[in-house]
C-alpha positions in Angstrom: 98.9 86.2 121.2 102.6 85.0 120.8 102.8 83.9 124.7 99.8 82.1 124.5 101.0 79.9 121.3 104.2 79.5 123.2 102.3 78.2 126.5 100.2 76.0 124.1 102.8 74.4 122.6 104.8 73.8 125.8 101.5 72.3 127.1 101.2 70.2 123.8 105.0 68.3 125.0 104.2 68.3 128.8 100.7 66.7 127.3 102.8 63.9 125.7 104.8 63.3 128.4 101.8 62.6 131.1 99.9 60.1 128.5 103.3 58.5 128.4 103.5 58.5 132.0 98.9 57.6 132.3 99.8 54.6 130.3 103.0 53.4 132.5 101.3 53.1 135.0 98.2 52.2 134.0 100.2 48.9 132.8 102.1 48.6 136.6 98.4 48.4 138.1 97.3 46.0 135.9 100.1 43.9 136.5 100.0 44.1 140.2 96.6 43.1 140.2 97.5 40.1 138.2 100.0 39.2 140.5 97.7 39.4 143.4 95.0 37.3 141.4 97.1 34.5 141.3 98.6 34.3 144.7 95.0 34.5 145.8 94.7 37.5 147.4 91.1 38.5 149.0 90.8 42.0 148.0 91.3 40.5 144.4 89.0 37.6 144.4 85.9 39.7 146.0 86.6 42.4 143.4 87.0 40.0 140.3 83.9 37.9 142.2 82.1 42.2 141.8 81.6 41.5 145.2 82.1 44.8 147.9 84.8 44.9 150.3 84.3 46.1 153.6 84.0 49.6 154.1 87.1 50.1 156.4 88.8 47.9 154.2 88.3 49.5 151.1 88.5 53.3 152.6 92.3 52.1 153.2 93.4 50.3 150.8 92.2 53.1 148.3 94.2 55.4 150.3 97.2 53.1 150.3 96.8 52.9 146.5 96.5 56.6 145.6 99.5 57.2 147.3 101.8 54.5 146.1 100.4 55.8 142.5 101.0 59.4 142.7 104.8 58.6 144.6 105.2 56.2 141.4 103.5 58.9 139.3 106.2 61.6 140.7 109.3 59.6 140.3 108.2 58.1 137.1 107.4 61.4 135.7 110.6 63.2 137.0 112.4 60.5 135.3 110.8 61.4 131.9 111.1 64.9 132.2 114.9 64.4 132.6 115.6 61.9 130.4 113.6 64.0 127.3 115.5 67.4 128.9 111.7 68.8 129.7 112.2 72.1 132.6 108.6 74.1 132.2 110.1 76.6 133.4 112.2 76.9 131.3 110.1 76.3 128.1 107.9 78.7 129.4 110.7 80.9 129.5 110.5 81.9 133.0 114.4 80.8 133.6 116.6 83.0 131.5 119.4 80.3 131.8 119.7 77.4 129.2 120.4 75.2 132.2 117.9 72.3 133.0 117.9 73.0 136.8 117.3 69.8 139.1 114.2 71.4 140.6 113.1 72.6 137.4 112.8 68.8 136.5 111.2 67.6 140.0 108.5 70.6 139.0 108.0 69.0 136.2 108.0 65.9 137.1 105.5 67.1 139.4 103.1 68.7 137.3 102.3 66.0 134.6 101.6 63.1 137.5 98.9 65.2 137.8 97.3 63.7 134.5 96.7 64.7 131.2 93.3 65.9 131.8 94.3 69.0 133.8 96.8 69.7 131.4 93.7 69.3 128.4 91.9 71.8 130.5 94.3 74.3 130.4 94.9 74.2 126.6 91.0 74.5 126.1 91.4 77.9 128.7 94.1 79.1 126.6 92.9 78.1 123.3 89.5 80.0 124.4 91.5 83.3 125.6 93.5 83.5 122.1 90.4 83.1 120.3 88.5 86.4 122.6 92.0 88.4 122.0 91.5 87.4 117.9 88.1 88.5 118.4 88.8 91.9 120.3 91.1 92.6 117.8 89.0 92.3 114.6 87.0 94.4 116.3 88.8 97.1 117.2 90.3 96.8 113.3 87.4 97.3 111.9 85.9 100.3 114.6 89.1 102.0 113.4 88.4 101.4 109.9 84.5 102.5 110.2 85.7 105.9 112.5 88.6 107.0 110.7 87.9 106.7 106.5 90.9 108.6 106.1 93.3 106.7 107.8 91.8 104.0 105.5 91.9 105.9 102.7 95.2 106.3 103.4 96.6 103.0 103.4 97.6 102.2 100.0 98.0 105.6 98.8 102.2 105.9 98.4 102.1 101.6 97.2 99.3 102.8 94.3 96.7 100.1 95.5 94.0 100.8 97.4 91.5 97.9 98.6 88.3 98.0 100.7 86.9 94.5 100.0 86.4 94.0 96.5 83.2 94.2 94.3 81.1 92.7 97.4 83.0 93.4 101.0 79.8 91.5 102.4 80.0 88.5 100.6 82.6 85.9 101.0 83.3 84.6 97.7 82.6 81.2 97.3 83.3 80.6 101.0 86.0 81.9 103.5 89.6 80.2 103.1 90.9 78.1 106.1 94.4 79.7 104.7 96.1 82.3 103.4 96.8 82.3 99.6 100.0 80.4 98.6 99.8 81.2 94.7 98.9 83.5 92.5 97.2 82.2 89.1 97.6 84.6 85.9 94.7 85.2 83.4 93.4 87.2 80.3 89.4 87.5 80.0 89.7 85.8 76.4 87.3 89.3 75.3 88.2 92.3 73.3 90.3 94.9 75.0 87.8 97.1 75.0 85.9 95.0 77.5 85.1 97.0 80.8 85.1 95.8 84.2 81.3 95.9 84.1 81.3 93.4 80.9 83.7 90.6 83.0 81.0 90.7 85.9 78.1 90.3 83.3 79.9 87.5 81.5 80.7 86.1 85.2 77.3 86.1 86.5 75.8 84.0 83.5 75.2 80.5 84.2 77.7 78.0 83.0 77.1 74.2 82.5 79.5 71.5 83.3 78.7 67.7 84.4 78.2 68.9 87.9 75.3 70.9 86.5 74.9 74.9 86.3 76.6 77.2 88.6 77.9 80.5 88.2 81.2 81.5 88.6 80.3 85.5 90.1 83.2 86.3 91.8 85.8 84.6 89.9 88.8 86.5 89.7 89.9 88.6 92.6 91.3 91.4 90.7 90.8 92.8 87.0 93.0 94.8 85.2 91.5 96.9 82.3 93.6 97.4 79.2 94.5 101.0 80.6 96.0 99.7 83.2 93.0 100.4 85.9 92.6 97.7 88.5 89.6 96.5 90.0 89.0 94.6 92.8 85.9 91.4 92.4 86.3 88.5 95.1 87.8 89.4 98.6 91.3 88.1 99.1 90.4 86.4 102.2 87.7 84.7 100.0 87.4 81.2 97.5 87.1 82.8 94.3 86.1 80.8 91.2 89.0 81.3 88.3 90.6 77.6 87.5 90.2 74.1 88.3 92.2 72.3 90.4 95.5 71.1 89.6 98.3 68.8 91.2 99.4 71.6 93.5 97.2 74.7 92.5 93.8 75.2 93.2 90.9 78.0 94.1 91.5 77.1 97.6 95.0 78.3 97.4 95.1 80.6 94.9 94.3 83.8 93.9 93.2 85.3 91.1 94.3 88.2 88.3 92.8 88.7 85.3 93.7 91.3 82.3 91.5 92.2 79.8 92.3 91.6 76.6 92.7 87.9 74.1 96.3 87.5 74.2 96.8 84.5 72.6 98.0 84.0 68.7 94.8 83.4 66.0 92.8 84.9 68.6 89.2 86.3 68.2 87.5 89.5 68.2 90.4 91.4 68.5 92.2 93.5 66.9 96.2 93.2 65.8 97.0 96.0 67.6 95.8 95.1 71.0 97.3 91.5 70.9 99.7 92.0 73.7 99.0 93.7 77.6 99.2 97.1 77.6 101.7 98.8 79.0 99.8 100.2 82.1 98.3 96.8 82.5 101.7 95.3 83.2 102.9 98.1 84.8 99.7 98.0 87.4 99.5 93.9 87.0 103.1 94.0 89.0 102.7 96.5 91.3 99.1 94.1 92.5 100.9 91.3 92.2 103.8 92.8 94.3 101.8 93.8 96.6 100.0 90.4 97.1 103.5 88.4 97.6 104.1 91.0 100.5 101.1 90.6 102.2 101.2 86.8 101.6 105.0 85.9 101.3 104.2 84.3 97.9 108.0 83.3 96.3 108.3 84.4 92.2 107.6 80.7 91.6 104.4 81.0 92.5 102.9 83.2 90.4 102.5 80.7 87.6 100.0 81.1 84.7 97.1 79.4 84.2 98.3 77.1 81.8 100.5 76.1 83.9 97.9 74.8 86.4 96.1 72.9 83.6 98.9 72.0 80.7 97.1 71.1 77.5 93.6 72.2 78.5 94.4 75.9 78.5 96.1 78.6 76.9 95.4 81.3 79.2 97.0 83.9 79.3 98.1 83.7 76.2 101.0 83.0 74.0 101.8 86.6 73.8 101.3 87.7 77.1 104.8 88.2 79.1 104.6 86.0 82.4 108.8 86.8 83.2 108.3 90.6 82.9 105.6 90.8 85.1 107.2 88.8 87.5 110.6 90.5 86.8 108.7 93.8 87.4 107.5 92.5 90.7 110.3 92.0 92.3 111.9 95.0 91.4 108.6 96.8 92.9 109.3 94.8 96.0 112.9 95.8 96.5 112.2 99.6 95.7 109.4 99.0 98.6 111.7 97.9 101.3 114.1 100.3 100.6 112.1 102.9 101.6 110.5 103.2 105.5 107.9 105.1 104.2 106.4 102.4 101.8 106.9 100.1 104.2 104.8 102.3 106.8 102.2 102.1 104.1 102.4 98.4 103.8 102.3 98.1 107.4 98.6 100.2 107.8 97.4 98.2 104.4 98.0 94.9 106.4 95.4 96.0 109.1 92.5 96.3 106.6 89.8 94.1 106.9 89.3 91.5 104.4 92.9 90.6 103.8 94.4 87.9 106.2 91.9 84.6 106.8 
């Protein structure tokens, strides 16, 4: 599918060039018939009068025209093509050499006085035969992954996450993104500790009421993270989940969610003093998740922000006492001990194949 988005996007400058080159001439024909118009000339006058010429007439001159257009539209367009350094050839990459050839530019010269609509058409062919290969593909991704439960079972196994689509694999959130994920928004549940993954999709699926009216949020979060430090997977990750409003550069569109159970902010309550702080495990699994999502997604450590930070003032989630630099901290140093070793990497390789990752 590389080739094709590199034909595209030659075709996309050749495109540009033969509009350029419609329009030139386009303005040269308008102009000549002005000029003929006002010296009086028949051919004008019967045409301006909608009157028809005579057939002989008319058979010729068109002929006369479409040639001096298309020898206007050649040199014309060969002088574009040399003047912007345009070979298609060679941006097709056909031409090993750097070297805008002569002939390369009379080719191309060539080609886009043909008009921008065959160039259109061949965009629309190619545009078509990426989206069958993308389609052929998924397919085949997801026959592998139906046939062979081990080799899914597989990926994931050395990195410590596993992933098969979240809580519902046939349910796309609140809609399918249009992109991948560019941040990743931190949360506690605000609920005891003791608070099971079960409890956070109860207390999701209740209605809530804001000035839009009631909606529920069920599935918010993408991932949960029990206080002993299991994870569990809610919305897909090529899904809209649910978990913060929008901010000036943050929203569910964009983002996705992680929430760890547990009310980690100071005069907090329902919980008890012991428990007012992540657990260990939960910061321990919280990295190696959130690690794994800035592989997938090549999300940068400052963008995986809290979410008070997407809503200052309105929030205090996670919480005053909940770490954000050592889980980030903890990330990276998962990510580094990943690359360093080809057989992680193999692992993150096969995990990337999965369904219900990439948009």
């Amino acid at each position: 599918m590389a080739q094709i988005d590199l034909y595209i996007a030659v075709l996309l400058e050749f495109l540009a060039a033969s509009v350029l080159l419609e329009r030139i001439l386009e303005f040269f024909d308008k102009i000549f018939s002005l000029i003929g118009l006002s010296m009086g000339r028949k051919a004008q006058l019967l045409r301006l009068a909608d009157l028809d010429l005579d057939a002989s007439v008319q058979s010729n001159r068109l002929i006369k025209k479409a040639f001096i257009m298309q020898t206007a539209g050649i040199i014309l367009g060969t002088g574009i093509c040399y003047f912007s350094h345009l070979g298609l050839l060679r941006e097709l990459k056909l031409i090993s050499s750097g070297h805008l050839f002569w002939w390369d530019v009379l080719l191309s010269g060539i080609f886009i006085s043909g008009g921008s609509e065959p160039i259109h058409q061949l965009i629309n062919f190619l545009k078509g035969h990426k989206e069958a290969l993308k389609g052929q593909k998924s397919r085949l991704q997801e026959k592998i992954a139906v046939e062979n439960p081990q080799q899914r079972q597989l990926a994931g196994e050395r990195i410590g996450i596993t992933y098969q689509g979240g809580l519902y694999p046939d349910k796309p959130g609140h809609g399918l993104r249009r992109m991948n994920p560019q941040y990743i928004v931190i949360h506690h549940s605000g609920t005891p500790a003791e608070a099971t993954f079960e409890d956070i999709v109860r207390l999701e699926q209740k209605e809530r009421h804001n000035n839009r009216g009631s909606y529920k949020l069920d599935p918010s979060f993408h991932s949960v993270i029990t206080y002993d430090g299991k994870y569990h997977h809610y919305c897909r990750w090529d899904s809209i989940g649910w978990h913060v409003a929008r901010g000036t550069r943050v929203s569910n569109v964009n983002s996705l969610g992680l929430c760890f159970v547990g009310n980690f902010q100071s005069h907090r309550k329902n919980q008890s003093d012991l428990k007012n702080r992540p657990s260990e495990e939960q910061l321990e699994t919280g990295a190696r998740l959130v690690a794994l999502w800035r592989y997938l997604y090549n999300i940068p450590e400052q963008n995986v922000v809290p979410h008070s930070a997407v809503q200052r003032g309105r929030v205090y989630c996670p919480g005053d006492n909940f770490s954000m630099d050592r889980l980030v901290a903890k990330s990276t140093q998962i990510l580094k001990n990943w690359q360093s070793d080809p057989l992680i990497l193999e692992d993150l390789e096969r995990f990337k194949k999965q369904r219900f990752i990439y948009v």
